[in-house]
Structures are given as structure tokens and as C-alpha cells.
C-alpha positions in Angstrom: 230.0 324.1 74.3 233.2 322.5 75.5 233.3 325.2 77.6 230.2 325.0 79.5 231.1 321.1 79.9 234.3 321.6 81.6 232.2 324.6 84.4 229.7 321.8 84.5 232.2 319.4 85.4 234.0 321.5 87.3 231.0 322.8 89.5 229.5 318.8 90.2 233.0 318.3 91.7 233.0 321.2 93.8 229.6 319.9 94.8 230.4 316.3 95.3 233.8 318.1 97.6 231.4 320.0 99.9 229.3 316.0 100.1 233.0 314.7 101.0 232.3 312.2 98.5 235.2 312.1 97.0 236.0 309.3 94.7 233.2 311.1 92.5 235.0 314.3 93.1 238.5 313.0 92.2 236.6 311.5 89.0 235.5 315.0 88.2 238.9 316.9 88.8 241.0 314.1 86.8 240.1 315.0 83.2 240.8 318.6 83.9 243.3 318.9 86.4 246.7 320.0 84.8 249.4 320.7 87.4 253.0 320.9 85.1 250.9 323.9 82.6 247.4 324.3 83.9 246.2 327.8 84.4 243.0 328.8 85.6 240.2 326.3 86.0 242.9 323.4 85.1 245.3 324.6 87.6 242.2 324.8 90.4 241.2 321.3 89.5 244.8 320.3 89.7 244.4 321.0 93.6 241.3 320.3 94.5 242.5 316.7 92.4 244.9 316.6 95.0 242.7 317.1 97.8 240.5 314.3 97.0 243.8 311.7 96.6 244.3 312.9 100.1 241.2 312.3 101.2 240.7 309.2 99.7 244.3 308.4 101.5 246.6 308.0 98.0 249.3 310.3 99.6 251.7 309.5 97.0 249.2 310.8 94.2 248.6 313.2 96.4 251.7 314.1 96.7 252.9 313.9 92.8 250.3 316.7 92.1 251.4 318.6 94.6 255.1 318.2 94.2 254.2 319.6 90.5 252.6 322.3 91.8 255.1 323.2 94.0 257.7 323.3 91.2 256.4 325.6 89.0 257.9 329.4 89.2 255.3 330.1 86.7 253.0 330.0 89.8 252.3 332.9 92.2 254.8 332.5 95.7 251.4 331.5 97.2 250.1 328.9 95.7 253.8 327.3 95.4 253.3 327.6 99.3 250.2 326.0 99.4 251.4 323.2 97.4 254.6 322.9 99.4 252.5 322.9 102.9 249.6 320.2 101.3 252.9 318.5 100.4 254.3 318.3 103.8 250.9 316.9 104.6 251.0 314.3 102.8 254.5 313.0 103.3 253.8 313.1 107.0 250.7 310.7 106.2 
């Protein structure tokens, strides 16, 4: 059952991203984002966390996640690249 909670999580905040409401969205990505050992749906919550910090214009959360993200050889080239662009983003912000 816990697993079906996190997809149902997971799927209203993909939902409340496509509304651009994303307070509701950054309250459904925070419980299961996981950016220093996430893999799978914690690591795709992880960014789409940090998307709605940006949105929401907390660069330097923003910014945390993604520096994280960035970090991590663990991670394929690119997504470190995606993280290190998002990054740049929000430092210019």
C-alpha cells in the first residue's frame, strides 16, 4: 500500500505542476524528494521539488537541491548536467 501512496502522491503533484500551482506541488514533492541517495521516483521528485522552489522564487532551496544533484557521480552525466544548468538558473535569479 505504501507504494501506491507515494504514485498517488507523486501523480497529484505532477498534476498540481501542469496547474502551476506550486506551493501544493512543492508540498507533494517534499516528503519524497531525496536528492544526496534518491533513485527513481525519489530522485524525480527531488527535481521537480526543485522546480517548484524556483517557481515559488526560493532560489537558494532551489538551488541546495540542485547543488546535490549536481554532486552526485552516482548520477547519469545528464542529469548532473541538468542539475548543474537549473543551478546556474537559479544563482543568476
Amino acid at each position: 500500500h505504501l507504494d501506491a501512496l507515494v504514485q498517488l502522491a507523486e501523480h497529484a503533484g505532477l498534476a498540481l505542476e501542469k496547474l502551476e500551482r506550486w506551493q501544493e506541488s512543492r508540498e507533494r514533492f517534499l516528503p519524497l524528494a531525496d536528492a544526496a541517495k534518491g533513485q527513481g521516483d525519489a530522485l524525480e521528485a527531488a527535481f521537480h521539488l526543485a522546480q517548484a522552489l524556483y517557481h515559488l522564487e526560493h532560489y537558494d532551496e532551489a538551488a541546495q537541491v540542485l547543488r546535490t544533484l549536481a554532486q552526485r557521480a552516482d548520477l547519469p552525466k545528464g542529469r548532473r548536467i541538468e542539475a548543474r544548468v537549473e543551478l546556474g538558473i537559479c544563482e543568476v535569479e
